[in-house]
C-alpha beads as a LAMMPS data file, in Angstrom:
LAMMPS data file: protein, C-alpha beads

352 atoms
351 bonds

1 atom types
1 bond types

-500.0 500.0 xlo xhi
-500.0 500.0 ylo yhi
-500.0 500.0 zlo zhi

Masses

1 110.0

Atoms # bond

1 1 1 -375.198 -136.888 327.055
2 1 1 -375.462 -135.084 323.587
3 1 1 -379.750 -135.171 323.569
4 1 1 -378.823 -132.422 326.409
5 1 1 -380.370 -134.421 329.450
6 1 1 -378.389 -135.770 332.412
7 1 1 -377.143 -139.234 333.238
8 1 1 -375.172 -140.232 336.559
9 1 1 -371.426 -141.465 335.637
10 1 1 -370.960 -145.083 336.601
11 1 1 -367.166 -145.825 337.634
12 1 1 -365.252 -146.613 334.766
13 1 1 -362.481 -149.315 334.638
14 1 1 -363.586 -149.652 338.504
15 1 1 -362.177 -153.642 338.248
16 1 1 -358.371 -152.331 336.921
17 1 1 -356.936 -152.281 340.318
18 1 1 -357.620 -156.083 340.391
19 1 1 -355.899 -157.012 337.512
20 1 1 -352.353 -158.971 338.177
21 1 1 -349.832 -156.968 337.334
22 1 1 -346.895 -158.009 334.620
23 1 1 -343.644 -156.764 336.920
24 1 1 -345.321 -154.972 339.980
25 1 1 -345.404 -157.164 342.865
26 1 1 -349.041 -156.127 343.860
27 1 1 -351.161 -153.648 342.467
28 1 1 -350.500 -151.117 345.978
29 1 1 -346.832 -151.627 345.500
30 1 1 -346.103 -148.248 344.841
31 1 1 -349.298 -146.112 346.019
32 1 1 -348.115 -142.692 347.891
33 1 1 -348.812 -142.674 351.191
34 1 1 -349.254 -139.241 351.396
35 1 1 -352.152 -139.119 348.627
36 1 1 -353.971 -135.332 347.742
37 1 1 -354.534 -132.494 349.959
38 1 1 -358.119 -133.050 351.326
39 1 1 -360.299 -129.838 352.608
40 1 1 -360.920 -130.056 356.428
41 1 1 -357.305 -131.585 357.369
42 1 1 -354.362 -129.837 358.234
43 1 1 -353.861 -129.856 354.092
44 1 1 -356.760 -127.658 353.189
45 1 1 -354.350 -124.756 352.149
46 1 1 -352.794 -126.738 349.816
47 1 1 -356.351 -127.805 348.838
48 1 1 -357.678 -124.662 347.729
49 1 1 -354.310 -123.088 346.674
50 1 1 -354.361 -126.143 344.170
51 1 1 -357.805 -125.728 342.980
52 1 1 -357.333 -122.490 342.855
53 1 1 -354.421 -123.304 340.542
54 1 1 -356.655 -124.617 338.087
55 1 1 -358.621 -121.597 338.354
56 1 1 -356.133 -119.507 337.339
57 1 1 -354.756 -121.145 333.997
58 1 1 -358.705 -121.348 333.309
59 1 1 -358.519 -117.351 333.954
60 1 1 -355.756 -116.900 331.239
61 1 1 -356.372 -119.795 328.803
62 1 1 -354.616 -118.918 325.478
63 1 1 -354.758 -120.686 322.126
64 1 1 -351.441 -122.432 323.072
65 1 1 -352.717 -123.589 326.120
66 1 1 -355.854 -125.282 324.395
67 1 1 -353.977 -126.837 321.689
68 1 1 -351.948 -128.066 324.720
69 1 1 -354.869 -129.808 326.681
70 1 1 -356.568 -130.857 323.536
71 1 1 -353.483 -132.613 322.093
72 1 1 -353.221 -135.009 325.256
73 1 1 -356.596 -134.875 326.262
74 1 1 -357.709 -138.188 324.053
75 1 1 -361.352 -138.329 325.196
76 1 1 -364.020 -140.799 323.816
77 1 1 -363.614 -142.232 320.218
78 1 1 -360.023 -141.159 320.184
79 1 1 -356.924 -143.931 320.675
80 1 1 -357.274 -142.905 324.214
81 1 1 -353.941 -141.590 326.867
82 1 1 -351.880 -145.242 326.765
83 1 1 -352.839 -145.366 323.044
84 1 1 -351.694 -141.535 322.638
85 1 1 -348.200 -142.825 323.841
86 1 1 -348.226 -146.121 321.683
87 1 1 -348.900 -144.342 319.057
88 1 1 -345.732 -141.936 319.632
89 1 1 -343.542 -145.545 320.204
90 1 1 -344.519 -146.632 316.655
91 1 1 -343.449 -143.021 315.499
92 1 1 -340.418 -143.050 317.305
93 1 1 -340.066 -147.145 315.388
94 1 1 -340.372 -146.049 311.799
95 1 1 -337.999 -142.662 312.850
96 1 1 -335.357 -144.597 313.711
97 1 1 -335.668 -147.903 311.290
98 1 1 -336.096 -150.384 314.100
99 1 1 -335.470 -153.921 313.025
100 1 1 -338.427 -156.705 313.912
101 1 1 -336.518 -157.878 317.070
102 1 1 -335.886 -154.161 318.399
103 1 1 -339.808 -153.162 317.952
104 1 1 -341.288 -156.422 319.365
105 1 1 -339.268 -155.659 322.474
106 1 1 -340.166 -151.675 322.705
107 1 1 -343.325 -152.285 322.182
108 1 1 -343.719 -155.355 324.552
109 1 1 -342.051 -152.945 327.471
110 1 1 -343.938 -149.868 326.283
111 1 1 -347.755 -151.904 326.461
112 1 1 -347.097 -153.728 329.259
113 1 1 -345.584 -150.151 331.260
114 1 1 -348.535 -148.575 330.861
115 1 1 -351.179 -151.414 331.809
116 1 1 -348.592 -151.701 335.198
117 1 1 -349.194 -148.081 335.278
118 1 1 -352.823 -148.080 334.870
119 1 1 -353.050 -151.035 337.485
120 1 1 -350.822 -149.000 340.143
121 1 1 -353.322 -145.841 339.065
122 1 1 -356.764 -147.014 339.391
123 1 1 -355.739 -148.605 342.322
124 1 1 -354.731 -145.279 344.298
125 1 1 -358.197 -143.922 342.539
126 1 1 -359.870 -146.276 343.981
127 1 1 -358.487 -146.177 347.658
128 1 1 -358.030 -142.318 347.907
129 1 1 -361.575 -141.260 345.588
130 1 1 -360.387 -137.868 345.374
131 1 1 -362.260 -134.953 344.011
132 1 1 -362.362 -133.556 340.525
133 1 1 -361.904 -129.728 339.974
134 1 1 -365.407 -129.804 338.456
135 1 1 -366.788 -130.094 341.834
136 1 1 -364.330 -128.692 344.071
137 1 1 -363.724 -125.371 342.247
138 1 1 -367.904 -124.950 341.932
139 1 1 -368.329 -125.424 345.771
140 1 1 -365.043 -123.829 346.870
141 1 1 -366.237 -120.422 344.959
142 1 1 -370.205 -120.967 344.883
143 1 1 -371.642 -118.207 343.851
144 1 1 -368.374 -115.812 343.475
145 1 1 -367.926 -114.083 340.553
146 1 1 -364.148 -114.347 338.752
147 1 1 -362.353 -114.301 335.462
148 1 1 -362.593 -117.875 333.613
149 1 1 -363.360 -119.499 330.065
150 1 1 -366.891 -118.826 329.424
151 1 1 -367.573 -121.878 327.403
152 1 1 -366.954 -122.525 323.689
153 1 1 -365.929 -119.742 321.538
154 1 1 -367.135 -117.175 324.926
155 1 1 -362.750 -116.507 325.586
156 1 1 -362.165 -115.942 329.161
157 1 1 -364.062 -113.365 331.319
158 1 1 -366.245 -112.814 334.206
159 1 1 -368.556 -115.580 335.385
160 1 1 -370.267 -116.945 338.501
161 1 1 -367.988 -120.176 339.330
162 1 1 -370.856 -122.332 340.413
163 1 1 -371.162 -122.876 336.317
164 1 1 -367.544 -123.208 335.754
165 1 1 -366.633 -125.994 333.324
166 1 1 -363.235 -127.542 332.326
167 1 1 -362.105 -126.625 329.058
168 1 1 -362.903 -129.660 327.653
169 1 1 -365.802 -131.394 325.067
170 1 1 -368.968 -130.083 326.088
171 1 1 -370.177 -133.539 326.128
172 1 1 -367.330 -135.176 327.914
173 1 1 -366.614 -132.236 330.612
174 1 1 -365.084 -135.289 333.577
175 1 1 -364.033 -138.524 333.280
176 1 1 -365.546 -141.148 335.113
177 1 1 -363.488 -141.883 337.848
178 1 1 -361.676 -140.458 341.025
179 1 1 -358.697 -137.626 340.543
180 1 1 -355.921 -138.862 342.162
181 1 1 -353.385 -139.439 340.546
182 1 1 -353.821 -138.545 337.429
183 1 1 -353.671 -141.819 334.606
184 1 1 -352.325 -139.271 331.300
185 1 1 -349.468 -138.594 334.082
186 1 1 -348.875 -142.382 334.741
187 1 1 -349.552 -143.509 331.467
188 1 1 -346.954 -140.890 330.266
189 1 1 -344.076 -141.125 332.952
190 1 1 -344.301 -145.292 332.076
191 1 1 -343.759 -144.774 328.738
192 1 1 -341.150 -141.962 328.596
193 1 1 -339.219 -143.896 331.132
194 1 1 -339.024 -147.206 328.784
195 1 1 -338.368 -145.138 326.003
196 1 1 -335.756 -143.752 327.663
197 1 1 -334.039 -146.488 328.972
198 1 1 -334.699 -148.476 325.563
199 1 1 -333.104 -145.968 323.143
200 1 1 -330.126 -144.876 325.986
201 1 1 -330.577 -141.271 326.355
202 1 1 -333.409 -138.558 326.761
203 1 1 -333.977 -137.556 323.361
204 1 1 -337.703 -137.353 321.500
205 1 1 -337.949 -139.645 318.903
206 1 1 -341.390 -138.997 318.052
207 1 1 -343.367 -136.433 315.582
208 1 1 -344.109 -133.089 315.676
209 1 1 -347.185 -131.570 315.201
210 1 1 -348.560 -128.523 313.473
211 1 1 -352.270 -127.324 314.605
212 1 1 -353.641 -125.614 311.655
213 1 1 -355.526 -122.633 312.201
214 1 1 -359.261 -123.335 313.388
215 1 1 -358.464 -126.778 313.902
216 1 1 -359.303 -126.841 317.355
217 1 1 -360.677 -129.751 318.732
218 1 1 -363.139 -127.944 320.944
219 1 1 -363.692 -124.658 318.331
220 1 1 -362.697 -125.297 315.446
221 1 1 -363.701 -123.132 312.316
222 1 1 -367.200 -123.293 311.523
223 1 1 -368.277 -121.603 308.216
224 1 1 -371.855 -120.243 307.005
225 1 1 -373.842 -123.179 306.070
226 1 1 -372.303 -126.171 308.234
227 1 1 -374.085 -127.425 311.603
228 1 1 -373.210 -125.186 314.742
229 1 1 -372.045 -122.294 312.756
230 1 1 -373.096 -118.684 314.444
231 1 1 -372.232 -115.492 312.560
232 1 1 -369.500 -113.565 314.051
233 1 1 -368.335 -116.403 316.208
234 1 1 -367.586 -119.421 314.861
235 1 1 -366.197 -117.753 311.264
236 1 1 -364.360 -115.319 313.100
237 1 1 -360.399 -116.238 314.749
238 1 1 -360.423 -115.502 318.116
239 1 1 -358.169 -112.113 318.853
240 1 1 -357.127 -113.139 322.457
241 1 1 -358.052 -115.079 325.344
242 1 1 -360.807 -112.339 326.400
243 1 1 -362.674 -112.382 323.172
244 1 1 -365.097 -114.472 321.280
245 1 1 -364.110 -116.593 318.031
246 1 1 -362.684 -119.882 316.869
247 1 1 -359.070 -120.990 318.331
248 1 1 -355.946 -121.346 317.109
249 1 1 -356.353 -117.594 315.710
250 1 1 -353.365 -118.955 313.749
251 1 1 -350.551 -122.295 313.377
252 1 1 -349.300 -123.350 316.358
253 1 1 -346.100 -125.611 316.191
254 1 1 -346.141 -128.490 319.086
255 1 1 -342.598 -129.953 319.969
256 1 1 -340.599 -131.565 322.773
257 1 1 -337.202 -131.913 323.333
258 1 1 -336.811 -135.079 325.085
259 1 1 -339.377 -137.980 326.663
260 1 1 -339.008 -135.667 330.346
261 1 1 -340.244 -132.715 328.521
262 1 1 -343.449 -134.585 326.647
263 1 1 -344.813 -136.899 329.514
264 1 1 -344.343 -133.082 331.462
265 1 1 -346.655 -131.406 329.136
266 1 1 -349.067 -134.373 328.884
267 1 1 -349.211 -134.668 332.315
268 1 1 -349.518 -130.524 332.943
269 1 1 -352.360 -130.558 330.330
270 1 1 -354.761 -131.891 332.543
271 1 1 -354.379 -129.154 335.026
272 1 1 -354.947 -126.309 331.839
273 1 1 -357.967 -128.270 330.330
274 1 1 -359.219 -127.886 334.265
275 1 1 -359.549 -131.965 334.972
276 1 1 -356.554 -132.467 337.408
277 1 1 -354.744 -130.698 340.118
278 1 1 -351.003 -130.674 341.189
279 1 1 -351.054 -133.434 343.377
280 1 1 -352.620 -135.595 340.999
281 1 1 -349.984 -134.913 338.162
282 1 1 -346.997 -134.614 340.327
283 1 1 -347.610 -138.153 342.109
284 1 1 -348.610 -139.741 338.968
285 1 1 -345.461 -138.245 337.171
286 1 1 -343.343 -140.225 339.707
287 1 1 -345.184 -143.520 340.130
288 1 1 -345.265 -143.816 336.295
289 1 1 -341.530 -143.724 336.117
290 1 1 -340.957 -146.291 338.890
291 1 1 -343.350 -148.669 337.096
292 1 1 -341.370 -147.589 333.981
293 1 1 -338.507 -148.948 335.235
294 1 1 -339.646 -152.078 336.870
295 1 1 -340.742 -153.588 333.441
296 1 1 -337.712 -152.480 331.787
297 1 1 -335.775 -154.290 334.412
298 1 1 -338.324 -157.646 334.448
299 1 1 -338.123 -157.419 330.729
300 1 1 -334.295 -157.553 330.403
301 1 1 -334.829 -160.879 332.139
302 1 1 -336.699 -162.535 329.869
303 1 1 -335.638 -161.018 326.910
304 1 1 -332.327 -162.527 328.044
305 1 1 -333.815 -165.951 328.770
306 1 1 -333.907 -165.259 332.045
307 1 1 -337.195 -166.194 334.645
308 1 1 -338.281 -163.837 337.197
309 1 1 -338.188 -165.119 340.799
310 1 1 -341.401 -166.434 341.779
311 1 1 -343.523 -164.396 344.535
312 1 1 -343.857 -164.758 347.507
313 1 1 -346.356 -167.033 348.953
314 1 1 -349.387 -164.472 350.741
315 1 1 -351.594 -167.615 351.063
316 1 1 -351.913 -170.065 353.427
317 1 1 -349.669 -173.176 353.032
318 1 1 -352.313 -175.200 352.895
319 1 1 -353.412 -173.833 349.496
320 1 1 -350.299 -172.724 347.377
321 1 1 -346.884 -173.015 347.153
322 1 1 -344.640 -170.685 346.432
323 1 1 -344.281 -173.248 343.139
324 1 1 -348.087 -172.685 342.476
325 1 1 -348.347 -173.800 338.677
326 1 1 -350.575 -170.777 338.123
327 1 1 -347.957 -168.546 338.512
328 1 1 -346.344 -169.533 335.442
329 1 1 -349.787 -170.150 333.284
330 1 1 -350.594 -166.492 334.114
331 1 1 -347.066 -165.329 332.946
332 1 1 -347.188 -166.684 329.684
333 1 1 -350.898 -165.395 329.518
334 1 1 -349.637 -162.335 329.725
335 1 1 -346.805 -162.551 327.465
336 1 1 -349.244 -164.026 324.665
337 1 1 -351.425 -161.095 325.554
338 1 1 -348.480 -158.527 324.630
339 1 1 -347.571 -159.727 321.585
340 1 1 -351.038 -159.956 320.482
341 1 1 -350.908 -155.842 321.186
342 1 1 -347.431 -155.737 319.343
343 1 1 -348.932 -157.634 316.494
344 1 1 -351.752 -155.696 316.307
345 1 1 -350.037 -152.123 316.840
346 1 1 -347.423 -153.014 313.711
347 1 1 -350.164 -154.480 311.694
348 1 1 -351.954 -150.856 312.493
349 1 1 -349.072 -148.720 311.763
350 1 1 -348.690 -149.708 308.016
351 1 1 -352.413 -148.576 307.279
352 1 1 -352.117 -145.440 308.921

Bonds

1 1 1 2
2 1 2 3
3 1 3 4
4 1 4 5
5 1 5 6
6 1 6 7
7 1 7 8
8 1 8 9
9 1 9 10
10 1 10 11
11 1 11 12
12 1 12 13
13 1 13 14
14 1 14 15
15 1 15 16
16 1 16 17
17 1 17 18
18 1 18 19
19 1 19 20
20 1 20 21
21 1 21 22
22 1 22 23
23 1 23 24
24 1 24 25
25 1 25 26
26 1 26 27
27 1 27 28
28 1 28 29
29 1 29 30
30 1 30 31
31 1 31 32
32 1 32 33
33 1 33 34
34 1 34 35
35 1 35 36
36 1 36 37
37 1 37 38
38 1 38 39
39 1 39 40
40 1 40 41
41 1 41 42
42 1 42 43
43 1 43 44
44 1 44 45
45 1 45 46
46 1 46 47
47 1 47 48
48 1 48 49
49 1 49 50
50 1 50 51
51 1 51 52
52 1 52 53
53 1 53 54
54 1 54 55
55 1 55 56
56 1 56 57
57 1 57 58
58 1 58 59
59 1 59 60
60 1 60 61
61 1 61 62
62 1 62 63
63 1 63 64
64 1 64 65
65 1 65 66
66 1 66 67
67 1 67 68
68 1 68 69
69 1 69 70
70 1 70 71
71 1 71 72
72 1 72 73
73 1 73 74
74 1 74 75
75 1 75 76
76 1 76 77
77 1 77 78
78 1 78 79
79 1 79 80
80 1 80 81
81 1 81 82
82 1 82 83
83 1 83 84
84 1 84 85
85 1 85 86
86 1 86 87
87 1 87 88
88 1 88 89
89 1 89 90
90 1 90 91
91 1 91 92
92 1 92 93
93 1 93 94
94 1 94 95
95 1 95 96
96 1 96 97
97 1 97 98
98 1 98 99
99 1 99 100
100 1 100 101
101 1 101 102
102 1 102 103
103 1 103 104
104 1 104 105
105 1 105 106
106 1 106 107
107 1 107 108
108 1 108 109
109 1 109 110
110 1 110 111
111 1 111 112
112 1 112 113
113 1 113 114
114 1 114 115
115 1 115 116
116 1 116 117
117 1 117 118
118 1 118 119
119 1 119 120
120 1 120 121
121 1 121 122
122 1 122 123
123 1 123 124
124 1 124 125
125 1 125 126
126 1 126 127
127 1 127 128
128 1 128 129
129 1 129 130
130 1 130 131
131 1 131 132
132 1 132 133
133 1 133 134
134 1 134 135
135 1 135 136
136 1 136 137
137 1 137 138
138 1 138 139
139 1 139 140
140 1 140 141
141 1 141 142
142 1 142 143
143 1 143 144
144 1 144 145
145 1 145 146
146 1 146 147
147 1 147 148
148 1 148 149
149 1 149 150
150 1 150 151
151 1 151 152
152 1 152 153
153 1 153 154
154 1 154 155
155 1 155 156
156 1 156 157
157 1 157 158
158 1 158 159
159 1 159 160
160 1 160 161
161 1 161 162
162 1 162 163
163 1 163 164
164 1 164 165
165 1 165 166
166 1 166 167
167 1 167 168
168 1 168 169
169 1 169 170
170 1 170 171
171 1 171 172
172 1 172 173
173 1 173 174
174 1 174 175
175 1 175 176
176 1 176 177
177 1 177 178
178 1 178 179
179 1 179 180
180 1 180 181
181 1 181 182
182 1 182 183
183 1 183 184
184 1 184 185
185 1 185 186
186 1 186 187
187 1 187 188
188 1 188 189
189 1 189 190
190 1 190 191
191 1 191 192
192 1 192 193
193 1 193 194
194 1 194 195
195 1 195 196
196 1 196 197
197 1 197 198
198 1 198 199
199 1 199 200
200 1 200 201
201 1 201 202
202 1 202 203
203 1 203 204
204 1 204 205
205 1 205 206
206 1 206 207
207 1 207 208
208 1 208 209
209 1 209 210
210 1 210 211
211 1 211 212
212 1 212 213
213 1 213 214
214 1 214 215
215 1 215 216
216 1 216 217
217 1 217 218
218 1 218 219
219 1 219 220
220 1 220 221
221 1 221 222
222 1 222 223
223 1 223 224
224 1 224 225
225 1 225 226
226 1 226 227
227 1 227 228
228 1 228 229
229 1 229 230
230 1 230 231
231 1 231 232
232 1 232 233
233 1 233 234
234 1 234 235
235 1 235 236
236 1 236 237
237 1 237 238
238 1 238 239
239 1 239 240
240 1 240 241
241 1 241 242
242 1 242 243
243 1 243 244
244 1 244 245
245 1 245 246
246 1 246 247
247 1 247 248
248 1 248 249
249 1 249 250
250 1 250 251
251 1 251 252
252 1 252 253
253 1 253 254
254 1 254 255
255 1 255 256
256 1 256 257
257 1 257 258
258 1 258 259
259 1 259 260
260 1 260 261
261 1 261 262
262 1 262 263
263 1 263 264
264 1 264 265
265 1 265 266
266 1 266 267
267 1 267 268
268 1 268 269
269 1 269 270
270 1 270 271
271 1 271 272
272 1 272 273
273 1 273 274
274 1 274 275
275 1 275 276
276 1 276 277
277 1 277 278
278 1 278 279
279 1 279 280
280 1 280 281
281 1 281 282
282 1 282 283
283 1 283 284
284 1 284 285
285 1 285 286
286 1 286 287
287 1 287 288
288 1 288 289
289 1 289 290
290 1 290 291
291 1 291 292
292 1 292 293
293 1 293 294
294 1 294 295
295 1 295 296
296 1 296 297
297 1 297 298
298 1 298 299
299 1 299 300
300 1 300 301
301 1 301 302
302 1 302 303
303 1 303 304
304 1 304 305
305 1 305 306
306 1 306 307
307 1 307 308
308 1 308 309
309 1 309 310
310 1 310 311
311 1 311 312
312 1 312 313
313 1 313 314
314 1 314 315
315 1 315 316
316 1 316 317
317 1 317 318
318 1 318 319
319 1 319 320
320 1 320 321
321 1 321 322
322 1 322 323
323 1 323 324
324 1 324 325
325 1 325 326
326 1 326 327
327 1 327 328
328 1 328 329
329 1 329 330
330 1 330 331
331 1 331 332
332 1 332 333
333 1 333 334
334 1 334 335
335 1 335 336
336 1 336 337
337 1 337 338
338 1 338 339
339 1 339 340
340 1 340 341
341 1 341 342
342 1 342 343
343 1 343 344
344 1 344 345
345 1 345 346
346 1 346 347
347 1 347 348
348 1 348 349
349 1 349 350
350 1 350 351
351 1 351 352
């Protein structure tokens, strides 16, 4: 907390894995079976070699790498990681002069592909409550000394890893919640995989950015006279990763050739701002596009008039039907609920 004392972290979003789903058919429909490496099982190689991992792109962290995790990162009092990609669907709207019916639909599939997504995610965080780097990279390497990022405007160097920290806000280090898989994956693969299937090919639709010099998120350009500047380190552009001063040193242009390449970065950012590991991104990379593609395909249905097959009964007989009334009340609550976001996100997009 920012008065500098220490508060335990609550589960966040710990009830998501109970929400019904809009086109999964349960919320563990499409949980790995594998899950993460875990220390002490036949995986702990992989374990370490993907903490370790981490380690390293914290050993060699580079202005374009921390433009890169602060770009997706979309901590607290931000739009947040499904927002980040909403956001990029209205872009991608106005870029290509949608008409009303065409950005209803995109951004019915787009919201409802990442709430699937975040369903299917928090419900594998939940089940496997895997590790976060924070912790494992401390213990794995308590008390060894190795090159990482120092801290805020410190550049990389040498440092005792039981103080490691993620490159991240220093008052938002972790989020709240278990590793595995990683939700800025699943939240990403979802969305690219609509888009993609929406527009017919793999080609970004959305802006491109341009980080101005000292813009940084996490150390940016503080001059004399404004809070939290220090002489000589704050006023100063860093000159590399092993030296002291604000970051970027100088513009950095941010890009993507197709939806592949950007949920890729978003979804590799996590493992350079030191909050995910492989596992995490890889799984959630693939899950995301299979949920991706399962409301595309339910939305087709109904955008063509269509109704989706009911579910099967898992009840007993005695107390629903596989003609259960509520299963149609909760579909159109969910459809009302989705055009509210549309509504909302179109309404949004013409104050921006």
């Amino acid at each position: 907390m920012a008065t500098g004392g220490f508060v335990t972290q609550k589960w966040a979003a710990s009830q998501t894995a109970n929400v019904d789903p809009f086109a999964m058919s349960s919320p563990m429909e499409f949980r790995p079976r594998s899950g993460p490496p875990l220390f002490g099982t036949p995986t702990e190689l992989e374990y370490k070699a993907q903490f370790n991992e981490v380690l390293n792109y914290s050993a060699n962290l580079d202005d374009r790498l921390k433009v890169t995790a602060e770009f997706w990162a979309d901590g607290p009092f931000s739009t947040l990681p499904p927002g980040h990609w909403h956001h990029i669907c209205l872009e991608s709207i106005y870029n290509k002069r949608l008409d009303l019916k065409q950005t209803i639909q995109l951004l019915f599939m787009q919201a409802h592909a990442v709430m699937d997504s975040a369903i299917a995610c928090w419900d594998a965080k939940r089940f496997y409550d895997s590790v976060r780097p924070i912790t494992a990279i401390q213990c794995l390497h308590q008390n060894e000394m190795a090159d990482a990022w120092r801290g805020q405007y410190m550049g990389v160097g040498l440092m005792n890893l039981s103080e490691w920290q993620p490159y991240q806000n220093k008052f938002f280090v972790t989020p709240a919640f278990a590793g595995y898989f990683s939700g800025h994956s699943t939240f990403s693969a979802s969305s690219a995989q609509v888009l993609r299937l929406f527009f017919g090919n793999d080609t970004f639709l959305g802006n491109y950015y341009t980080i101005r010099e000292g813009a940084s998120l996490f150390e940016p350009k503080i001059l004399f006279g404004s809070p939290g500047y220090i002489a000589n380190v704050t006023d100063v552009p860093n000159q590399g990763p092993r030296t002291v001063g604000y970051a970027p040193a100088s513009d950095i242009f941010l890009s993507w050739s197709t939806w592949t390449e950007a949920a890729q970065e978003a979804g590799l950012s996590r493992l350079i701002g030191g909050i995910h590991i492989k596992a995490d991104n890889v799984d959630g990379l693939a899950v995301g596009t299979q949920v991706g593609q399962r409301v595309f395909d339910k939305a087709q249905i109904l955008f063509a008039g269509g109704e989706q097959p009911p579910a099967p009964c898992t009840c007993p007989k005695t107390t629903c039907s596989s003609e259960d009334p509520t299963i149609s009340a909760t579909t159109k609550s969910i459809q009302v609920s989705g055009l509210l976001v549309i509504m909302l996100s179109i309404v949004g997009f013409l104050f921006l």
